[in-house]
C-alpha positions in Angstrom: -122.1 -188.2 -53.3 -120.7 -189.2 -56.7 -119.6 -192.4 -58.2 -117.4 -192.9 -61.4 -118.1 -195.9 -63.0 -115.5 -197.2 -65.9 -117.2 -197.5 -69.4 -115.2 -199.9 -71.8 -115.3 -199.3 -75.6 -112.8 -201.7 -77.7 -111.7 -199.4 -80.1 -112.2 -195.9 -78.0 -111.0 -196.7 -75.1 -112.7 -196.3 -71.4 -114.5 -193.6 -70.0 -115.6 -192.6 -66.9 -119.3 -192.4 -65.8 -120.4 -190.5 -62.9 -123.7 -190.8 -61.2 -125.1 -190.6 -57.6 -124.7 -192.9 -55.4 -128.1 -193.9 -54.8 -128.5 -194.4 -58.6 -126.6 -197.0 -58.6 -129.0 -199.6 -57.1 -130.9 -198.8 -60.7 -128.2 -199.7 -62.9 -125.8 -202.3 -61.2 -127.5 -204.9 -62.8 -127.2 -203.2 -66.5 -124.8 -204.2 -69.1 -123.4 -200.8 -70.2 -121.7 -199.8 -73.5 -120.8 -196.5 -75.0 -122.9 -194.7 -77.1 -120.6 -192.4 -79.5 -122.9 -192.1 -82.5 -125.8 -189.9 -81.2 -124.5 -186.9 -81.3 -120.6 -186.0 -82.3 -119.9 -183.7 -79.7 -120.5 -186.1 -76.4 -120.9 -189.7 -75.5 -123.7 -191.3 -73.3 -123.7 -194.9 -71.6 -126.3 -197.5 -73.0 -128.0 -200.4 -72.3 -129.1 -202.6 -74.9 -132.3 -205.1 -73.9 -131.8 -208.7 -75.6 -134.9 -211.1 -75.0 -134.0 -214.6 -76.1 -131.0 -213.6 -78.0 -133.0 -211.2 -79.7 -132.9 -206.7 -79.5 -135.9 -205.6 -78.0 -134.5 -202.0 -77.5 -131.8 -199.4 -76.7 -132.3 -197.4 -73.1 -129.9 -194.5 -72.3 -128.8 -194.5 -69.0 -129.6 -190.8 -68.1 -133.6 -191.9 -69.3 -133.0 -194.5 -66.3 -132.2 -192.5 -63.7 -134.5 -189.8 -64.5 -137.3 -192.4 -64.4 -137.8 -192.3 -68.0 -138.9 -195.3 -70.7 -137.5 -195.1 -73.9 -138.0 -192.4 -76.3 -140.4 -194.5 -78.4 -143.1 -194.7 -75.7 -142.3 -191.7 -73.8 -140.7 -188.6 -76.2 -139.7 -186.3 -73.6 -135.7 -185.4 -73.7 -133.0 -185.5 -70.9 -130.9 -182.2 -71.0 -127.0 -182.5 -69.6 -126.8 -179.2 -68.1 -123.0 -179.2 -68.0 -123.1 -180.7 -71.9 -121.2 -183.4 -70.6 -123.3 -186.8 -71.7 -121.5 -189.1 -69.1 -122.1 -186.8 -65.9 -125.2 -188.8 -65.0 -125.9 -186.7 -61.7 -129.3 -185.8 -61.0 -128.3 -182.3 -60.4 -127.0 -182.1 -63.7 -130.0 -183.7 -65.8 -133.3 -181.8 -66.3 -136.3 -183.2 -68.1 -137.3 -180.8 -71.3 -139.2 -180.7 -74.4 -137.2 -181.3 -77.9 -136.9 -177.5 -78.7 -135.3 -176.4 -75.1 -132.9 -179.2 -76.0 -131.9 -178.2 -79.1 -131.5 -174.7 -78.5 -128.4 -173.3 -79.2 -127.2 -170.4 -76.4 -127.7 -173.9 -73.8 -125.2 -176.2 -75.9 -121.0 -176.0 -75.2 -120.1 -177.0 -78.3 -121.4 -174.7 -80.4 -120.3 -170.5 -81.1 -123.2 -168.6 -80.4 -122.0 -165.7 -80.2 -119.0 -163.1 -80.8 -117.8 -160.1 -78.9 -116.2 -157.0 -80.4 -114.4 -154.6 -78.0 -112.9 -151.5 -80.2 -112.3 -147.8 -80.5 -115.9 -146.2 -82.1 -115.4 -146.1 -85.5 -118.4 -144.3 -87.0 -117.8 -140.6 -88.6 -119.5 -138.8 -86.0 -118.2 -136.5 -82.8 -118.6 -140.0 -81.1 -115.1 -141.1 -82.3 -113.5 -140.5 -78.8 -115.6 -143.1 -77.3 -115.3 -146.9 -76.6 -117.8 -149.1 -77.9 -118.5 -152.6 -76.9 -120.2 -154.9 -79.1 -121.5 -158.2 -78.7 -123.8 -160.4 -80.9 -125.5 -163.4 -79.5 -127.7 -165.5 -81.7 -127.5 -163.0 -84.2 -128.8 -160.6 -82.1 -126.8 -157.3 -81.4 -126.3 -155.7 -78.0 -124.2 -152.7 -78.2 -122.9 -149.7 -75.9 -120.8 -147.0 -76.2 -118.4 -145.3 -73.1 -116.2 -142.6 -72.7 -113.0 -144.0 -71.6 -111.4 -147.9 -71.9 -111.7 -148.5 -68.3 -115.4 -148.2 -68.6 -115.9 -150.3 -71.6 -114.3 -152.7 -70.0 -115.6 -152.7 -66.5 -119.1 -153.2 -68.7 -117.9 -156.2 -70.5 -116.6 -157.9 -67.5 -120.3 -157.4 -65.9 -121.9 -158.6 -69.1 -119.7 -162.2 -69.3 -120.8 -162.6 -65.9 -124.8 -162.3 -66.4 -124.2 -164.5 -69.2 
């Protein structure tokens, strides 16, 4: 079961945390902020340890619930499945390495790919057939059918294994 919990930022505005319910024991006690300067494309909740009016260090919530220390001591990353950086869920954080993390076909945000769906253009006696095209990572995955129906069926089929 899911809890939203209200993050305040002054100049951004509030934003809603979720997290299970029995994660909530582990941060009640937490002063939370927003983080918006990590990364540009999504915002994570923080806590920031003071120790006689003095910074010790900066733990991310999602490193808390996943029974991590900070990134300092322990360098393994927390991956938001969904991209989202305030869905806190366990079912939608997974412990991974730096380069699974920054791997592009996993992130929301970015293009990685384009697909091309067009009448076969090449001089050949192919010219009465559909070709779909689709490039993913600059990788090239091509097929050619016979009528539009086809071609299309395929592509539908394909966006859904992706």
């Amino acid at each position: 079961m899911k809890m939203k919990i209200p993050i305040h930022h002054r100049t951004l505005g509030t934003f809603d945390m979720l997290i299970d319910k029995e994660d909530y024991e582990k941060i009640k006690h937490l002063n939370l902020s927003l983080n918006h300067t990590s990364n540009k494309h999504t915002k994570y909740c923080k806590h920031i340890v003071y120790e006689k009016c003095k910074y010790i260090k900066t733990l991310h919530i999602h490193r808390v619930i996943m029974g991590l220390d900070d990134y300092k001591k322990d360098k393994r990353q927390i991956n938001h499945i969904d991209g989202n950086g305030l869905n806190n869920q366990k079912k939608n954080l997974e412990i991974c390495s730096a380069m699974y993390n920054s791997q592009s076909f996993r992130q929301v945000h970015r293009n990685t790919g384009t697909i091309h769906f067009e009448k076969n253009t090449e001089k050949t006696k192919r010219k009465t057939q559909w070709c779909f095209q689709i490039t993913v990572n600059k990788k090239r995955h091509r097929k050619r059918f016979l009528t539009k129906e086809e071609a299309e069926e395929y592509k539908k089929e394909y966006i859904k294994s992706l």
